[in-house]
N, C-alpha and C positions, 0 to 999 in steps of 0.2 A: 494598573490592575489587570488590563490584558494581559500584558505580558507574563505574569506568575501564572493567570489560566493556563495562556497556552503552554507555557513552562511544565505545570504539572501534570495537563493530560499528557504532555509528551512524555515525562518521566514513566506516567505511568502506566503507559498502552506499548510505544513503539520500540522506546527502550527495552522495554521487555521482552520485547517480541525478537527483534534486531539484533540485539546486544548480551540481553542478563539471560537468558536461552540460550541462543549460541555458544558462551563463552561457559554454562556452566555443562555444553554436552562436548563443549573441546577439552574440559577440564576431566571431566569421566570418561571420554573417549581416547585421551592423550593423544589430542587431534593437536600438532601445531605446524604454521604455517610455516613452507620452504616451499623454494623454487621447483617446479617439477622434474620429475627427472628424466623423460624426455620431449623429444620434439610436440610431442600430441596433449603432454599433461603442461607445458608451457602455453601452447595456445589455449587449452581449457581452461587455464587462469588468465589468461589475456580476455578470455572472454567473460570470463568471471569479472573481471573488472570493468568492463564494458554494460555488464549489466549492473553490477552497485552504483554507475554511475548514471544510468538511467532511471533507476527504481528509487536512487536517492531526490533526483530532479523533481520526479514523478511527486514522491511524498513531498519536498518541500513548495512546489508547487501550488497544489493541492491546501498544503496547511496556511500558504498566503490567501489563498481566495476562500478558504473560510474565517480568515479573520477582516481581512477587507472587505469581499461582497456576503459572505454571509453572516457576520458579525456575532462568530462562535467559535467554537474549537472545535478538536477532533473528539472529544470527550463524550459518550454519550450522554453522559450528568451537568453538559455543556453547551448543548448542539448548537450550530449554527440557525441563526433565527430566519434568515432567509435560504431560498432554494438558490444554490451556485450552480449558474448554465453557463460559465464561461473558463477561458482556461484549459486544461486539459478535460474537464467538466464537459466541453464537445463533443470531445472523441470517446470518452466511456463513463460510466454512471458512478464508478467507485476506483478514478485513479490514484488513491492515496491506499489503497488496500490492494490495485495492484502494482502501485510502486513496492510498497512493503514485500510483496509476495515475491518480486522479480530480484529488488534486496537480496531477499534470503536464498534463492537460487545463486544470483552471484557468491555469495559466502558460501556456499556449499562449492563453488565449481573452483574457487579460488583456493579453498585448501583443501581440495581431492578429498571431501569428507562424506559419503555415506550416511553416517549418522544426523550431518544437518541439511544433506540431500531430504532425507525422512521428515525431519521438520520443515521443512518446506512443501514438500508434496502434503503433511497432515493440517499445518495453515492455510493451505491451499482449499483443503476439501472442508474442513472449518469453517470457511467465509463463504462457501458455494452453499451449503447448509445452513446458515448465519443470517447471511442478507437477506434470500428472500424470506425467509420465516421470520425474523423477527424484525430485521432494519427497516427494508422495504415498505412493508404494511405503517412502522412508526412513519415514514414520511408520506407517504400515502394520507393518512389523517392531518398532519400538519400542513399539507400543501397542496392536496384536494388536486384537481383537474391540472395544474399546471407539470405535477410530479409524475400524475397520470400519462401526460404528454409527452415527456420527458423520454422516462421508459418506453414507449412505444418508438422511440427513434434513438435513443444510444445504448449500445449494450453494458449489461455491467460488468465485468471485467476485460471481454478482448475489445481493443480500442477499432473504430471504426474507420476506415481510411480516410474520408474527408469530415469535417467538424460541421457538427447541426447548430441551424440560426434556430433559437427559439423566434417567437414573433415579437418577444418585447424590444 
C-alpha cells in the first residue's frame, strides 16, 4: 500500500513538474535536444547533466527518508508523520524541492533551452513564496519546538556545509 502512495504523489507532483512541463514547453517551443554546437554549449550540457544527476539523487534521497524515517510521502494529502532530521535533511530544510529545482536547471542547461531556463527560475521563486507561507507554518503545528529547532540551524533551500546533529 506504500508503494502505490508513494507512486502517486510522485506521478503527481514531480512528474509534473520535471517531466509533463518540460516536455510540453519543448513541444511549443520546438526545443529538441542535440549536441551543442560548440566548445562552451558542450560543457553547458555537461554541466547540465551533472546537475540532473544531483537534483535527481537529492530527490530520490529525500523520497527514501520520507517513507522510511517519516513514514509518509511527498504528497501534501500524505505527509510524512514524522519530522526527517536525517539524510540530506542535515544539510537543508527542503532537499527534495531543492533537488527538483537543480533538476530542472539541469534540463534547461542540457538542451540550451530558455524557455525551461524560465521555468526553473519561476519554480524557483514559487517555493521561496510557498514554503514559508504556507508549508513551513503547516509543520510548525505538527511538530511544535522540535521543527522550531530545526529551522533555526538548517536552511531551507542552500545546503549548509557541514550537517546539523539534532539532539535525539
Amino acid at each position: 500500500m506504500m508503494l502505490l502512495r508513494h507512486l502517486f504523489s510522485i506521478a503527481a507532483l514531480p512528474v509534473m513538474v520535471t517531466l509533463a512541463v518540460p516536455v510540453w514547453l519543448a513541444e511549443r517551443n520546438a526545443t529538441h535536444f542535440a549536441i551543442g554546437a560548440s566548445l562552451l554549449e558542450m560543457l553547458t550540457q555537461i554541466a547540465g547533466m551533472f546537475l540532473l544527476a544531483i537534483g535527481f539523487f537529492l530527490f530520490a534521497s529525500s523520497l527514501r527518508r520520507f517513507a522510511t524515517e517519516g513514514k509518509g510521502t511527498l504528497a501534501p494529502w500524505d505527509p510524512p508523520r514524522r519530522l526527517v532530521l536525517h539524510g540530506p535533511y542535515r544539510y537543508v530544510r527542503n532537499p527534495m524541492i531543492s533537488g527538483v529545482i537543480i533538476f530542472l536547471f539541469g534540463e534547461a542547461l542540457v538542451l540550451l533551452s530558455k524557455p525551461h531556463l524560465e521555468w526553473a527560475l519561476i519554480f524557483l521563486v514559487a517555493n521561496f513564496i510557498y514554503i514559508p507561507i504556507l508549508e513551513e507554518p503547516q509543520l510548525k503545528r505538527r511538530f511544535g519546538g522540535d521543527y522550531v529547532e530545526y529551522c533555526r540551524n538548517v536552511p531551507r533551500l542552500i545546503p549548509r556545509l557541514r550537517p546539523w546533529h539534532s539532539a535525539d
